[in-house]
C-alpha positions, 0 to 999 in steps of 0.5 A: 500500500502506498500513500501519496501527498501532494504539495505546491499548488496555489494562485499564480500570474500567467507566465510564473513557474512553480514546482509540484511535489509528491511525497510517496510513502510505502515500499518499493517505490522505486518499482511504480511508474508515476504520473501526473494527472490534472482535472479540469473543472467538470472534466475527466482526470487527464494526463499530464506527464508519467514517469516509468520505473526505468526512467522514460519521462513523456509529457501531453502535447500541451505541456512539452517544452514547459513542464518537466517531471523528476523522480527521487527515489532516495526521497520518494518524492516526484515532482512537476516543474512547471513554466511558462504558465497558462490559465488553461493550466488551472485545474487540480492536480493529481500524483499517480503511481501504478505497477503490475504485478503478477497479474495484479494492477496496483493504482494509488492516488492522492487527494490533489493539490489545486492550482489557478492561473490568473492573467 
């Protein structure tokens, strides 16, 4: 079982950057692919950017070229750093992380941290 606790968001002006983190606690962190999920108001969670066990990094088009993803597996932390920010950046923000294991999917969610972007 894992837990994961999201931090970092709150109100910034069009064009600011900020960081998101994710604190992971549970075992075998190292093992779980991550991601970051987003959801618009009255929308479907949507995905941001994920994070494979083995290091491969991939971001939804809107995003590339200004959100970039990092894992600490020392720490368990996994962050979202985010530039160049857009109001159609605003939404909540969700950490993910999932693994499958002898035919057993694992997915783990945290509760989201909210973000708004203003112009």
């Amino acid at each position: 079982q894992l837990q994961l606790t999201e931090s970092g968001g709150g109100s910034v002006q069009s064009g600011t950057s900020l960081r998101l983190s994710c604190v992971v606690s549970g075992s075998d962190f190292g093992f779980y692919d991550l991601a970051w999920y987003r959801q618009f108001s009255g929308m479907l969670r949507e995905l941001v950017a994920a994070s494979s066990a083995t290091g491969l990094n991939t971001y939804t088009e809107s995003v590339k070229g200004r959100f970039t993803v990092s894992r600490e597996n020392t720490h368990k932390m996994y962050h979202l750093d985010m530039n160049n920010l857009k109001p159609e950046d605003t939404a909540k923000y969700y950490c993910n992380a999932h693994r499958v294991g002898h035919g057993v999917a694992e997915d783990y969610w945290g509760q989201g941290t909210p973000l708004t972007v203003f112009s």
